[in-house]
Wavefront OBJ file of the C-alpha trace (Angstrom):
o trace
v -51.717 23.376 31.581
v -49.432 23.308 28.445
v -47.223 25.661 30.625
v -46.520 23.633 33.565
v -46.229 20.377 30.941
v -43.021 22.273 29.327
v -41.630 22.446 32.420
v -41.513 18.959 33.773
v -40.265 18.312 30.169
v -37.472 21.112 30.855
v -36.822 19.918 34.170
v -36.741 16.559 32.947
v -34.264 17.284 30.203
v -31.905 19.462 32.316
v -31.911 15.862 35.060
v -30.780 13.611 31.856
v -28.388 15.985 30.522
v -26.609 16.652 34.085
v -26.578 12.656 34.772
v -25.004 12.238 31.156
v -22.168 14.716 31.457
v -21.176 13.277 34.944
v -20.850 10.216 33.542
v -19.111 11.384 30.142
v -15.223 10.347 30.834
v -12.933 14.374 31.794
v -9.929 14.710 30.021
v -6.980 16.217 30.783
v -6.622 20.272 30.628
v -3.780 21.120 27.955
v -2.676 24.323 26.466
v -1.377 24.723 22.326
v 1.646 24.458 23.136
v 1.772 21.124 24.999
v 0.610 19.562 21.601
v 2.703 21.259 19.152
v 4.584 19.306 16.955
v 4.585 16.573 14.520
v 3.229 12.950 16.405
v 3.314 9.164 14.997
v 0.124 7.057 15.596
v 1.656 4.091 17.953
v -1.471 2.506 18.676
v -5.181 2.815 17.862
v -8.569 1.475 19.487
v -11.785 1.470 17.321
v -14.592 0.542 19.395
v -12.164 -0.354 22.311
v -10.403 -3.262 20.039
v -7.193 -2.330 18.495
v -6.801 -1.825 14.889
v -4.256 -1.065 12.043
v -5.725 0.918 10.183
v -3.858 3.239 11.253
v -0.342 2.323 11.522
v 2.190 4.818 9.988
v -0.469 7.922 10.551
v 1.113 11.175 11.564
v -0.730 13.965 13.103
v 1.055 17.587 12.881
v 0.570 20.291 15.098
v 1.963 24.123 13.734
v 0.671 26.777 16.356
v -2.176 27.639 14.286
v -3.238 24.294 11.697
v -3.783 20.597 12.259
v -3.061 18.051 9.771
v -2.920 14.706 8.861
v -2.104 11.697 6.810
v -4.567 9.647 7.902
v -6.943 7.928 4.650
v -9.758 10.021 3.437
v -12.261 7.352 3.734
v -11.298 7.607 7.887
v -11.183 11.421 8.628
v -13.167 12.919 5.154
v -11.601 14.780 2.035
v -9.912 17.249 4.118
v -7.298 16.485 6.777
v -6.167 19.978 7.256
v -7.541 23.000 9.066
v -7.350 25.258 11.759
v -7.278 24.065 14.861
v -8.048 25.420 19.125
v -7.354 24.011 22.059
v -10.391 24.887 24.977
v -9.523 22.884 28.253
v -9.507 19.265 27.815
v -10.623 19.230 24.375
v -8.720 19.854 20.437
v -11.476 21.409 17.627
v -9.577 20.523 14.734
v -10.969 22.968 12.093
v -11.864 19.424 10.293
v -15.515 18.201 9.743
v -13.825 14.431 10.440
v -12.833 14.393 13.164
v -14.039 17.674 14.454
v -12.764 17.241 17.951
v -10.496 15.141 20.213
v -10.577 15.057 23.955
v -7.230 14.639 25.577
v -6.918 11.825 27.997
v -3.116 12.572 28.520
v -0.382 14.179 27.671
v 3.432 13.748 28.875
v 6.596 15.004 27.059
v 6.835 12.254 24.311
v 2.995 10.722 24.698
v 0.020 11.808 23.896
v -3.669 9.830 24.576
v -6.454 11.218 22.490
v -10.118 9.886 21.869
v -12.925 10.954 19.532
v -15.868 9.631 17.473
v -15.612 8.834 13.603
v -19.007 7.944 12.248
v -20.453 6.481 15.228
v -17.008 4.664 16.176
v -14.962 5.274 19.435
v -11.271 5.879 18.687
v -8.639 6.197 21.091
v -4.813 7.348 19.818
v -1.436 6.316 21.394
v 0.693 9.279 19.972
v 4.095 9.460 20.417
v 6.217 12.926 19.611
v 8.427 12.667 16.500
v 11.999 13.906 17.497
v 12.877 16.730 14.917
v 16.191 15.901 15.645
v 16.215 12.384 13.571
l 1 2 3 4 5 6 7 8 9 10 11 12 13 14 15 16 17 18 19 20 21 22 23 24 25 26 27 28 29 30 31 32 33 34 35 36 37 38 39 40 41 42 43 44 45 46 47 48 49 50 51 52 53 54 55 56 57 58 59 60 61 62 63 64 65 66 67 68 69 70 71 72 73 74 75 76 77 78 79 80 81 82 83 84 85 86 87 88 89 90 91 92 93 94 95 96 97 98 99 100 101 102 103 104 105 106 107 108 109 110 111 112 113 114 115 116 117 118 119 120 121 122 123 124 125 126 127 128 129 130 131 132
């Protein structure tokens, strides 16, 4: 009996967690290299309202570290670690935030999202020209 009651509980679980991830939002599929760079917060969304708490926040890219000088009391004590790209998605060696998922990416632009303490955020990034 307590067999076949882990099962429907299984089966169950696998239905909700299939129906979830169709409905999670798909990013867009990037490789290191498409991020590298140094990039300049243009615009920010916490909770889907736009805030400025961020204005002036940079976010670097090297081909092997992430960093950035966004306020402790927003991303933690560290804001610098190793970072990997896998498909859509940017693990930034950070414990806050300790991924982004990459809604686009041009040249010059870059659209990233993630969760901060229970908060949404969404990034406008714009490439910094080295050149300047």
């Amino acid at each position: 009996m307590l067999g076949n009651l882990s099962r429907v509980i299984a089966i169950i679980g696998i239905i909700l967690l299939m129906a979830c991830r169709n409905e999670a939002p798909m990013g867009v599929k990037i490789e290191k290299v498409d991020i590298q760079g140094e990039w300049e917060v243009k615009n920010a969304y916490r909770n889907g309202l736009q805030t400025g708490t961020l204005d002036g926040a940079k976010f670097l890219f090297t081909p092997t570290i992430f960093s950035s000088n966004v306020p402790g009391f927003i991303f933690g004590e560290n804001n610098i670690g190793e970072y990997r790209v896998s498909a859509d998605s940017i693990y930034t060696g950070i414990m806050r935030p300790s991924f982004f998922i990459v809604n686009g990416v041009e040249d010059n632009r870059l659209n990233i999202s993630t969760l901060i303490q229970g908060h949404s955020f969404e990034f406008e990034l714009e490439r910094i020209n080295q050149n300047e």
